[in-house]
Structure formats: structure tokens, C-alpha cells
C-alpha positions in Angstrom: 21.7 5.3 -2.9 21.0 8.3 -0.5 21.6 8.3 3.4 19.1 9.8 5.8 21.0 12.8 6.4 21.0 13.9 2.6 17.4 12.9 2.6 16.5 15.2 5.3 18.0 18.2 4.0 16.8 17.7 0.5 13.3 18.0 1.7 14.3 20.8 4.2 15.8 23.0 1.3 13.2 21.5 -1.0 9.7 22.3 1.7 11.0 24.3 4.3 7.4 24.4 6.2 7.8 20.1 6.4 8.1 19.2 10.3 10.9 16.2 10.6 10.8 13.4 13.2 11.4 9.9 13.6 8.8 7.1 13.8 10.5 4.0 15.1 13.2 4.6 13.5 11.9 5.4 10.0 11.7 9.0 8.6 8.7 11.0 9.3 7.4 14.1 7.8 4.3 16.2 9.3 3.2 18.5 6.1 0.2 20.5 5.6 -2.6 19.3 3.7 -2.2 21.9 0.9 1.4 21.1 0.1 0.6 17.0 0.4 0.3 16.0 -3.1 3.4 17.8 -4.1 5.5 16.4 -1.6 4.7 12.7 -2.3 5.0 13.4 -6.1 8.3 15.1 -5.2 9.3 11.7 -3.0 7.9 10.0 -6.0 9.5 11.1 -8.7 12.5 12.6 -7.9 15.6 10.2 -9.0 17.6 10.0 -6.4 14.6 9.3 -4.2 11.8 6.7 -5.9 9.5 6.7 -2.9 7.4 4.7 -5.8 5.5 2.2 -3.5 2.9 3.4 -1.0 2.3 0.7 1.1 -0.1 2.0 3.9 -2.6 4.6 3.9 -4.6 5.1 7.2 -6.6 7.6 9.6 -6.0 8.4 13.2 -8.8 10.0 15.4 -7.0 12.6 18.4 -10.5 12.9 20.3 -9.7 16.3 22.2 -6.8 17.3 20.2 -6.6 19.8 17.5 -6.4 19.1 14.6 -8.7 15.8 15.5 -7.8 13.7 12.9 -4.6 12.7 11.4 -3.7 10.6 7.6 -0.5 8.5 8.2 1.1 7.4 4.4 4.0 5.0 4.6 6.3 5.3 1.6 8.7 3.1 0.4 12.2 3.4 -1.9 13.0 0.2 -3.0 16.1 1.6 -4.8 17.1 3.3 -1.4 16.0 0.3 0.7 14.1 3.3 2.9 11.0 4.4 4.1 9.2 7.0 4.9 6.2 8.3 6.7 3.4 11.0 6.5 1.6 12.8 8.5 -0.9 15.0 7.7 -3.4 16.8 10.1 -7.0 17.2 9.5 -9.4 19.2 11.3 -12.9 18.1 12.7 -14.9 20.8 10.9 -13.0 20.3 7.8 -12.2 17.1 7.2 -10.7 17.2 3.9 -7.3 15.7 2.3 -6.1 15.5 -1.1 -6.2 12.1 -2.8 -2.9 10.3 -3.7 -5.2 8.0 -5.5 -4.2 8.8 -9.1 -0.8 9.4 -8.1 -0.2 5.8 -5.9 -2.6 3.5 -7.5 -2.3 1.2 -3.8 -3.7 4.5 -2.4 -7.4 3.5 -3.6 -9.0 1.1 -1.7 -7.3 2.9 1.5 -8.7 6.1 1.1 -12.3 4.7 0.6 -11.6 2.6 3.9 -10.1 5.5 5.8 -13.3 7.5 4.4 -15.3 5.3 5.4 -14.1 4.3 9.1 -12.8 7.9 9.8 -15.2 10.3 7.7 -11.9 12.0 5.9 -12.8 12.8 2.6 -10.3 12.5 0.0 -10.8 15.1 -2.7 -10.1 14.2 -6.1 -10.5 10.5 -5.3 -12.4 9.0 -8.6 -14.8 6.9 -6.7 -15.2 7.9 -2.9 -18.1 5.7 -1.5 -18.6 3.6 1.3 -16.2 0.2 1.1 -17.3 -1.5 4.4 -19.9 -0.4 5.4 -23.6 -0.5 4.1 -24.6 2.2 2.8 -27.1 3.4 4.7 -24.9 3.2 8.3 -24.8 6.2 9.9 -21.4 7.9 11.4 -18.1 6.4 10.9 -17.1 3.6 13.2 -13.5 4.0 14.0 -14.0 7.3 15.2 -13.8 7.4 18.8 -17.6 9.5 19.7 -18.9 6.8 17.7 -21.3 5.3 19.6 -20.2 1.0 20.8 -21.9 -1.6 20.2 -25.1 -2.5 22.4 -24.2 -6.7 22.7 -20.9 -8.7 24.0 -19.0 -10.6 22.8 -19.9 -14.2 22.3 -17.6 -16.7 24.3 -17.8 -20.2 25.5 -18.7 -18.5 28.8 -22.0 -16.7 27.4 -22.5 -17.8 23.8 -25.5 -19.6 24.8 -27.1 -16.5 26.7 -26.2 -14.1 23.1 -27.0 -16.8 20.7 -30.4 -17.3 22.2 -31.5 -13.4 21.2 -29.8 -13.7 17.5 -32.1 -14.1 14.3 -30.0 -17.1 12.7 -30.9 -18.0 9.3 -33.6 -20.8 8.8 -32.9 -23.7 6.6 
């Protein structure tokens, strides 16, 4: 097994450009988009390491912050009982990543969800499309200039007053 300490300076000595934190209490690594790929196949593969299981794969939207978007993967070393987390930053008027798809089979079905909430494209994913939403929608919903939706909420306060308006099926 390797401790935290050993961890850190292997990927210091290893990617000297990787920014190191902590994110409640686990590991966390801010690396460039460009150098993505080979860090998590270094994690990956590397034997005293086995980051083998990528468990979450989401976006982030920073409106008013540069870079505007940000791709957090959580790692984990079952053989190390550790995990680990990535940042990478993406910019607004390029919002492209490398896909981990091929690499972390799990990493599929998130990057077409973080695609399609966020608008990140994942390059080198085999089949980026739309997972949620239709199609045709227009814009990205989890991003935060996306525009809310024009009802409330239905409660046992108002349902009456929002069900009246809605098209239910008819029998």
C-alpha cells in the first residue's frame, strides 16, 4: 500500500505542472486538459497506484469565472483503499475535454450526461449524443444562463391552480 505523502510526490516528480489540494479530505489534482488522459492512465495503470475504478464523472459551471466550466473525476484505488479527485478546467469558448471513455468504461454514460447538461464535449468519446434530453432542446440545462423554467412547482397548496393549465393524457 502507498500513503498520501508518497502519492503526492510521485505525481509531483512524475507531472510537475499538476496543482495539489485537498477536497474533504481526499486527494485532489487540478491538471490541464491536454495532459488529462495521461495522468488518469498513469493513476490507472501504474502498480503501486491502481486508480482502476472511476466512480464519478461530472461538470461544474463557474458563471463569471475563467475558465467557466470545470470536469471533476473521482478515482478510486481499491488496492490502496484511496481516492482521488480531478479537476480539469474548461473554458467557455472552447469547451472541449478528452474522453476517459475508452480508458474507464464507467466514464460513458457520464460524459454524455455531463455533455448534455453542461455542453462539454468530450473528444474521442465513441458515441457523444444527447442522453437526457430530447433531441431537439435547445441549450444545456444545468448551465447557469440557461434560461428557468416558466411554471411552479405543483404542491398541495397550488396543484389545483397548475394542474388546471396542463394537457393530461385522455383515456
Amino acid at each position: 500500500m502507498i500513503d498520501r505523502a508518497t502519492l503526492v510526490a510521485q505525481v509531483q516528480a512524475q507531472f510537475p505542472t499538476v496543482i495539489v489540494g485537498d477536497e474533504s479530505g481526499d486527494l485532489a489534482l487540478t491538471v490541464g486538459r491536454m495532459h488529462l488522459t495521461e495522468l488518469a492512465g498513469w493513476l490507472r495503470d501504474e502498480p503501486d497506484l491502481q486508480f482502476t475504478f472511476l466512480n464519478n464523472l461530472c461538470g461544474v459551471d463557474y458563471l463569471g469565472r475563467e475558465p467557466r466550466f470545470e470536469v471533476v473525476i473521482h478515482l478510486t484505488s481499491i488496492t490502496n483503499v484511496m481516492r482521488i479527485a480531478l479537476h480539469v478546467g474548461v473554458p467557455e469558448n472552447d469547451p472541449t475535454v478528452p474522453s476517459l471513455a475508452r480508458m474507464f468504461p464507467t466514464a460513458n454514460y457520464q460524459e454524455r450526461e455531463t455533455y448534455d447538461m453542461f455542453g462539454i464535449i468530450f473528444t474521442g468519446h465513441p458515441s457523444l449524443e444527447r442522453i437526457l434530453m430530447p433531441e431537439d432542446w435547445m441549450g444545456h440545462p444545468q448551465r447557469k444562463d440557461h434560461p428557468l423554467g416558466y411554471e411552479d412547482v405543483a404542491f398541495t397548496h397550488n396543484e389545483d391552480l397548475i394542474y388546471a393549465n396542463k394537457p393530461f393524457a385522455k383515456e
